[in-house]
Structures are given as C-alpha cells and as structure tokens.
C-alpha positions as CSV (number, residue, x, y, z in Angstrom):
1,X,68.5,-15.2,5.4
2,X,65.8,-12.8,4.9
3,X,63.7,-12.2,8.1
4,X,61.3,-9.9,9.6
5,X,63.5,-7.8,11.9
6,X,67.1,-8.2,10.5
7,X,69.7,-5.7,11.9
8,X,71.7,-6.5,9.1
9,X,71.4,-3.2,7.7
10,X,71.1,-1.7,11.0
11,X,74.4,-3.0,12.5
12,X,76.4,-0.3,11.5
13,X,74.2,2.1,13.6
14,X,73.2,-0.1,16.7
15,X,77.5,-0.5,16.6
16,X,78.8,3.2,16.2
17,X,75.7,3.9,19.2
18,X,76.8,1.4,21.2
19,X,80.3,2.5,21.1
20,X,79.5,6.0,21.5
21,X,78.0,5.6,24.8
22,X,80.1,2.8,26.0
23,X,83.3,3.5,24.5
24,X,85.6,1.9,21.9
25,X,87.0,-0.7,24.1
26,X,84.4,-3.4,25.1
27,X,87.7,-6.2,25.4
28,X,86.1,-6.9,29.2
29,X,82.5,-6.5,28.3
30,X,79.8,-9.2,28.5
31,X,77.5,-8.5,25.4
32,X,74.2,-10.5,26.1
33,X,71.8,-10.8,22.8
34,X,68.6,-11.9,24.4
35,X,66.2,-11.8,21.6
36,X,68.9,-13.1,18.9
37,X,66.7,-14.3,16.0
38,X,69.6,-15.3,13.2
39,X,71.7,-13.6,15.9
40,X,73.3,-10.5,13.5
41,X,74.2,-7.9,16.2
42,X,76.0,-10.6,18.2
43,X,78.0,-11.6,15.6
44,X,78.9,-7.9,14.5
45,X,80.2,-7.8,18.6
46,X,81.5,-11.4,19.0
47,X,85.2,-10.5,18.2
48,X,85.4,-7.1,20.0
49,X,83.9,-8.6,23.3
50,X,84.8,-10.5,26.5
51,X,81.8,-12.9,25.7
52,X,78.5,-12.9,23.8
53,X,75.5,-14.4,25.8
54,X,72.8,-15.2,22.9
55,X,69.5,-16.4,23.4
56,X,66.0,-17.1,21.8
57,X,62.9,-19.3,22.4
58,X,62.9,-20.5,18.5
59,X,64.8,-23.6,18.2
60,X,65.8,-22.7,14.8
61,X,67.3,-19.3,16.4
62,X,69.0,-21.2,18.9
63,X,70.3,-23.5,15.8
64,X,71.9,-20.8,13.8
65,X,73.5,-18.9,17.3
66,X,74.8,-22.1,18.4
67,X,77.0,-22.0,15.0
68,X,77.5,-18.2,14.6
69,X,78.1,-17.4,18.5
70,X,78.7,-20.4,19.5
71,X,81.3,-21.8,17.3
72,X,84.7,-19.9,17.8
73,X,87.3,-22.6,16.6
74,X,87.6,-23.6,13.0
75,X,86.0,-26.9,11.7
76,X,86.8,-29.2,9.2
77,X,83.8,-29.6,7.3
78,X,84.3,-29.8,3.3
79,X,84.1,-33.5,3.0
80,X,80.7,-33.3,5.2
81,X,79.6,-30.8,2.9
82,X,80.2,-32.5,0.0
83,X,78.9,-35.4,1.1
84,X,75.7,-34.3,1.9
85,X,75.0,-32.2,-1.3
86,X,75.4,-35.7,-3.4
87,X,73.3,-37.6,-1.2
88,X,70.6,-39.3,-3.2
89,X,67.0,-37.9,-2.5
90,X,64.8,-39.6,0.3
91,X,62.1,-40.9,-1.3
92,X,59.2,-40.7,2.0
93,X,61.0,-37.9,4.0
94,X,58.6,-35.2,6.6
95,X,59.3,-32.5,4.4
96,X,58.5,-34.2,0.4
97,X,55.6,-35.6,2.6
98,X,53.7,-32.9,3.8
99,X,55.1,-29.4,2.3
100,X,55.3,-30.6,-1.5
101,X,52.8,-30.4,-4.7
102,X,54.2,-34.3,-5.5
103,X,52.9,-36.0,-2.6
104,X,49.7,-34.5,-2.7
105,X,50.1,-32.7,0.6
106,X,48.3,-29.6,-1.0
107,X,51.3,-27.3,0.2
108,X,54.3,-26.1,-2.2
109,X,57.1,-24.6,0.1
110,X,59.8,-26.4,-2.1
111,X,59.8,-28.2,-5.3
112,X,59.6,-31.9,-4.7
113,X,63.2,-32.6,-6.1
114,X,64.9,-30.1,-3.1
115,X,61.9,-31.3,-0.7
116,X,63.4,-34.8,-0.9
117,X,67.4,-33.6,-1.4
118,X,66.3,-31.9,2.1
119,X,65.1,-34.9,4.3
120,X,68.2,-36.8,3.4
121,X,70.5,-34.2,4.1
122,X,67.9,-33.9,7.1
123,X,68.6,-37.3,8.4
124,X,72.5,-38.0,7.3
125,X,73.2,-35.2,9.7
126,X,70.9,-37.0,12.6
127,X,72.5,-40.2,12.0
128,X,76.1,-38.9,12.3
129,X,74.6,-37.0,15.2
130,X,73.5,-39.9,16.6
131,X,76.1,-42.5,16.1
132,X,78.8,-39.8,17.3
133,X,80.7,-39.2,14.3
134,X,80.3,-35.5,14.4
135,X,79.8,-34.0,17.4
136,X,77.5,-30.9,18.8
137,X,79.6,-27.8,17.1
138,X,79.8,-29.7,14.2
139,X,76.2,-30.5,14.3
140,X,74.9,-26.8,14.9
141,X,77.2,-26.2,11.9
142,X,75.8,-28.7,9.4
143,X,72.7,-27.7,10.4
144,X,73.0,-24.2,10.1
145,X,74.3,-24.7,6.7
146,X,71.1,-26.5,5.8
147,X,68.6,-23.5,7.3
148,X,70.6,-21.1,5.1
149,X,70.2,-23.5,2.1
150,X,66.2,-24.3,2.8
151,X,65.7,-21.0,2.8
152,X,67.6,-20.0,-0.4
153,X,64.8,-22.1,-2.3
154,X,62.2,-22.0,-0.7
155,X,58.8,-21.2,-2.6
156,X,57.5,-17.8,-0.5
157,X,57.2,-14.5,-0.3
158,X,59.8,-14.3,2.4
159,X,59.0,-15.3,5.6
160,X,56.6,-19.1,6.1
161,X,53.1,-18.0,6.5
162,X,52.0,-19.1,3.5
163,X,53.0,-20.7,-0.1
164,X,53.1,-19.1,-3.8
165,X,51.1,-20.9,-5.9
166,X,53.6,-21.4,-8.5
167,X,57.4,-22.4,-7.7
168,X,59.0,-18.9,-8.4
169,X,62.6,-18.7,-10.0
170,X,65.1,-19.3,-7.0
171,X,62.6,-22.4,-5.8
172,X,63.5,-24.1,-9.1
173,X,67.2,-24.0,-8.2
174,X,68.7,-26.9,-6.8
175,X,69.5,-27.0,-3.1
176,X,73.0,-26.6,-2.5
177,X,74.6,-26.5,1.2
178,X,77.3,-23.9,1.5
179,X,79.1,-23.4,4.8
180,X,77.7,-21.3,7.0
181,X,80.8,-19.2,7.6
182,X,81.4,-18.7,11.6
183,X,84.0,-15.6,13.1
184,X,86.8,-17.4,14.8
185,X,88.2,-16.1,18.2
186,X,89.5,-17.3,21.6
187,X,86.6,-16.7,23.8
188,X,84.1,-18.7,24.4
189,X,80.3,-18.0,24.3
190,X,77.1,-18.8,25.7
191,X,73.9,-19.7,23.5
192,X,70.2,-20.2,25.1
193,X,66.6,-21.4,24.0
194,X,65.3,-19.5,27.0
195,X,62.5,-17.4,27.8
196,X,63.8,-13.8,28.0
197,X,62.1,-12.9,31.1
198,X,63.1,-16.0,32.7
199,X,66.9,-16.5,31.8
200,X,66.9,-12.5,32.2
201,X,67.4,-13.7,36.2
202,X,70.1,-15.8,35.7
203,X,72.9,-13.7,33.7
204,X,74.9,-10.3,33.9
205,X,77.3,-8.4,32.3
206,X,77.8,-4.5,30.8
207,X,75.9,-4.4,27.7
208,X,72.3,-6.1,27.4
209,X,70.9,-5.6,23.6
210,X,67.0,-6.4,23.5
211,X,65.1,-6.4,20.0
212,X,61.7,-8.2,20.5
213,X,59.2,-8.7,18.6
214,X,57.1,-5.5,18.0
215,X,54.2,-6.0,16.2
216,X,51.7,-9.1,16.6
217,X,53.3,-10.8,14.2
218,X,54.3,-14.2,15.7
219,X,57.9,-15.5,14.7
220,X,56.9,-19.0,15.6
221,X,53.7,-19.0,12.9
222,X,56.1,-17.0,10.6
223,X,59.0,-19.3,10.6
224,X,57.2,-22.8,11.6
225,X,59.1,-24.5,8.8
226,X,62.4,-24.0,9.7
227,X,61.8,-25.2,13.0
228,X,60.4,-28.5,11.5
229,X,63.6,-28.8,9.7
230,X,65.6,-28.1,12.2
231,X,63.8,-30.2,14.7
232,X,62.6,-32.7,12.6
233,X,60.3,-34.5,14.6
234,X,57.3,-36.1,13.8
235,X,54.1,-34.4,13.9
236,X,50.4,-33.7,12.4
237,X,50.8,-30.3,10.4
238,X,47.8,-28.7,10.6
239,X,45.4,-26.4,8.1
240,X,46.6,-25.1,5.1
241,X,50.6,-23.7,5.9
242,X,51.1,-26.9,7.8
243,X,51.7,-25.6,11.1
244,X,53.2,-26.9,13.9
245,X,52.7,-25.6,17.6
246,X,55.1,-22.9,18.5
247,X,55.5,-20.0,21.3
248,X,53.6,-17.4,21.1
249,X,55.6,-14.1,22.6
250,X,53.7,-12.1,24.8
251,X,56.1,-9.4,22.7
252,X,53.3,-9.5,20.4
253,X,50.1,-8.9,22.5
254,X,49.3,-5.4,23.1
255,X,48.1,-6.0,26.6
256,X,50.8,-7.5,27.8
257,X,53.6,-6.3,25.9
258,X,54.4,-3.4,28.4
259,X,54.4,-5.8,31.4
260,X,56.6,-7.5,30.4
261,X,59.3,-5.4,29.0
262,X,59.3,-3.2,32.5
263,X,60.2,-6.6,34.1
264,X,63.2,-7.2,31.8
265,X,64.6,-3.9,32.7
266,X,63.6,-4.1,36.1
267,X,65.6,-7.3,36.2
268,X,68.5,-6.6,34.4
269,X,72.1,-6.6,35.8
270,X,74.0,-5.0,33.2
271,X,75.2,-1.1,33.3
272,X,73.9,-0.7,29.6
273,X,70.9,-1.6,27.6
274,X,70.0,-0.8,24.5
275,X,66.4,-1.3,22.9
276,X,66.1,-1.8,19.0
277,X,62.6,-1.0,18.6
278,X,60.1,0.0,15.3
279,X,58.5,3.5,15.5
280,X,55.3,1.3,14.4
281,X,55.4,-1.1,17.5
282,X,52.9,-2.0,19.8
283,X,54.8,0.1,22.4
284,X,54.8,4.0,22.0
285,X,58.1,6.0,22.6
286,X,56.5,7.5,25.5
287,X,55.7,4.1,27.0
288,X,59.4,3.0,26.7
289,X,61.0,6.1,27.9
290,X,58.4,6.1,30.5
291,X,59.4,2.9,31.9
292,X,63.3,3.1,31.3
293,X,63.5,5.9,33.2
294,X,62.1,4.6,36.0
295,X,65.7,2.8,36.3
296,X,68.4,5.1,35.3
297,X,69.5,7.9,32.6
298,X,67.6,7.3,29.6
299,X,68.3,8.5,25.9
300,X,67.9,7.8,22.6
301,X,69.1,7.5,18.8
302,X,66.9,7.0,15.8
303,X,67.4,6.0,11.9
304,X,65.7,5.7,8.6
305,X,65.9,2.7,6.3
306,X,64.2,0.4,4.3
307,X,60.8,-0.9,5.4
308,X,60.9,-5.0,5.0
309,X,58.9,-6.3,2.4
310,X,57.5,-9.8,2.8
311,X,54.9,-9.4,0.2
312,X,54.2,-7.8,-2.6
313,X,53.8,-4.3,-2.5
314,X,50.4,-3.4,-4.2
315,X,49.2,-6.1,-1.2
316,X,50.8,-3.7,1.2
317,X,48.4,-1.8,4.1
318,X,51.7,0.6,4.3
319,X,51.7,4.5,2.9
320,X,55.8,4.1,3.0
321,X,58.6,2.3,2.0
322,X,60.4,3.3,5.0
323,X,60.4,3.6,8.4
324,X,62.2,4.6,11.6
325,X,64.1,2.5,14.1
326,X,64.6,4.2,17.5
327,X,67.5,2.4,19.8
328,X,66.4,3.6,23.7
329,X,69.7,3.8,25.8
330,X,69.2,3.0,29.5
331,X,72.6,3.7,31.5
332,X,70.9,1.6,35.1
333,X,71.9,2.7,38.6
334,X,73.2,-0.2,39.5
C-alpha cells in the first residue's frame, strides 16, 4: 500500500539498529508498535519476538494490524475470496454514491464499475460478519484484503486528499481481492485503536517503537476513504474530497507536538525505545535528544533514502529527492 511514512524500505535499518543495541535474541521480548499505520515494522519483528503489541487511532490501521499482527494461525479463505471477486456490483452502495463521476457525486476516487464491485464486496463481508459465518480473524482478513485492493485502483495521486480529474491507468483496472498474506507463528498478539498517550499507561515490555506523525499532515484527512470503507457507516461527506470526521493528532501541531511526546517517554515501561523520526519534522534533533535524555542513555542512528512522492514532482515545494531518517535510541533507567 503506498503511504506517507512507510518503513518499508526502512525496515532493514530500523531492524539491524534494533538488534545492534538490543542483541540478536529478542525470543522473550515484548515489541510494542504504538503508532503502527499499515503496521510494517511489526510485522518485520512478529516472528522473532515474544509478542507484538500494535496500536493506532485509524480504524483502518487498526483493520490491517488486526490481520498482519493479529492473525497468527492460517485461514481458509480461497472460496471467500472467490466469492467475493464474482459478486455482482451493488447498484446504490456508499461508495458508487458519493465518490464516483456516474452518480453525479462530483468526486472520481474509483471508476463507477470498481466503485460498485466495492460496496458489494463491502456488504457480503458485513453480512457474513453479521450472521456469524466468518468470524472476527476471518473478518479483519477479508477486510484487509479489500483495503489492499481499494487502494490498488484507486484514482489519486497516492494518498486521499484529493481526486485526479481523469481515471489514470491502474484506476481503469478491475478490482480484484488478493489475500492479504499474514506471517504465521505460535504467539499471540495484541492490536489497539488507542490513543498513544493514553494506552502508553496501560502496557510494558523491552522494546517500544514510536513513528508518529511528523509533519502537519493529518493521516485521518489523508486516508478518510479507507476508513469509510473499512467502517462503512452512513454519513454526510462533506466539501469537495468527501470527508468524513477523523482524529486529528496532536503529532501534527507544532505547539503541542513536544508535549506530548515527553509524556510518552516519561511514561513508558519498556528498557528500549526507539524513535523513527524525519529530519524535516516539526520536532528538531535537539528537541528530542533534549527530552530523551532527561530519562536515560540516549543515542542515535540516521539514513538516507528516497523522499515519498504523493504528487507530482514539478508541484513539489521540495529542493530534494531525498531525505534523512534519524532513529533516537533511549536505553530508560528503569
């Protein structure tokens, strides 16, 4: 899935760090993801580790860690699958309704053939849902399956903010579900929809991983429509993208960023934390070493790669196509 953020071509360095200061051996570890987005870094520590604790406040998050972290033990799902990629199209679902050219919504995230394919794959899964012929792990799976799809044709730049005004290439293809492909171990894991600084009271372990937000850019504006499918609840979408209401992080405001980062760490009962964090964010280098080392030895690791491109580039305000990603260690006397 691309997404503003993605440790995917990160993992290898947040993993060789983590091991390098922690050791190879993290068999008895608790790893605790607590802002897990589509929940990559857990997954790259899911089969190494005692458990993985993942949480986010976006449902659709939570959605796609309850399958990848939270499913451990294989499911049967080709049938499912196959079922729901011949359903026949709805013809009055949310999605056709108010995010396709056809129905004279005004918005054109998906063409209106995979806009209708998607609210009745949407609702098959509720009804089986609901009528208890699949149950939750199955559920988080089939849905999973379909966030992966929707976004595979969807008609942006990237990330949900806004439309093209012509259905590029990939949004002509036909939606197709695929599984989304879980690792398969004997532990069991723990997923949240939690605020961090709240459910940052309630758990503990040895490694705590924290990538927030670190620009203003709010993830619930950004990816609105993937919460509507996931949720898929009725509501009025409003202005031009269709937006629903969503969280807005405190992650992203500049006053209040620093406040509340100092009280995660403050907080924390793990030995180890490790901060992902963009050498553009709306906290300095200065401000987080200041504050980590308030609580223990403090170090850190940087790398260079690719600058994430949800737009084109000539509409860019950026001088380069890269940028730095600084992981702060804390080791917490605790």
């Amino acid at each position: 899935m691309n997404y503003i953020g993605s440790k995917l071509k990160l993992s290898s360095f947040i993993k060789e760090t983590i091991h390098s200061v922690v050791g190879n051996d993290l068999s008895n570890k608790v790893f605790c993801d607590l802002f897990a987005g589509t929940g990559i870094v857990g997954r790259v520590f899911k089969k190494e580790v005692k458990q993985v604790i993942s949480n986010d406040i976006e449902y659709y998050s939570y959605v796609l860690n309850k399958n990848y972290i939270g499913n451990h033990k294989k499911l049967v799902y080709s049938n499912l699958l196959s079922q729901l990629n011949n359903l026949n199209p709805a013809a009055n679902g949310f999605i056709y309704n108010n995010y396709c050219a056809g129905s004279n919504s005004g918005r054109q995230y998906f063409s209106d053939e995979n806009g209708k394919k998607i609210d009745a794959i949407r609702k098959q899964i509720g009804v089986w849902f609901k009528n208890k012929s699949i149950g939750s792990n199955m559920y988080y799976f089939l849905l999973s399956s379909l966030l992966e799809a929707v976004d595979k044709v969807a008609n942006t730049a990237s990330v949900y903010g806004a439309f093209l005004k012509k259905l590029k290439r990939t949004a002509l293809k036909e939606l197709i579900l695929e599984p989304a492909i879980f690792e398969l171990n004997d532990n069991k894991h723990r997923v949240y929809q939690k605020d961090s600084n709240v459910l940052i009271n309630h758990i503990s372990g040895g490694i705590l991983y924290l990538d927030p937000p670190y620009n203003s850019r709010q993830y619930g504006a950004n990816y609105h429509l993937l919460n509507t499918v996931a949720e898929y609840s009725d509501f009025v979408p409003q202005g031009k993208t269709g937006l629903r209401n969503y969280v807005r992080s405190n992650y992203c405001i500049a006053s209040k960023v620093k406040e509340n980062f100092e009280d995660i760490i403050k907080k924390a009962k793990f030995k180890y934390t490790f901060l992902s964090y963009n050498n553009e964010g709306l906290m300095s280098i200065s401000d987080i070493k200041k504050i980590m080392n308030k609580y223990g030895k403090y170090d850190m690791f940087k790398q260079k790669y690719q600058r994430f491109k949800a737009d084109k580039t000539e509409n860019r305000n950026h001088k380069s196509d890269h940028t730095f990603e600084y992981l702060h260690i804390l080791e917490k006397n605790i």
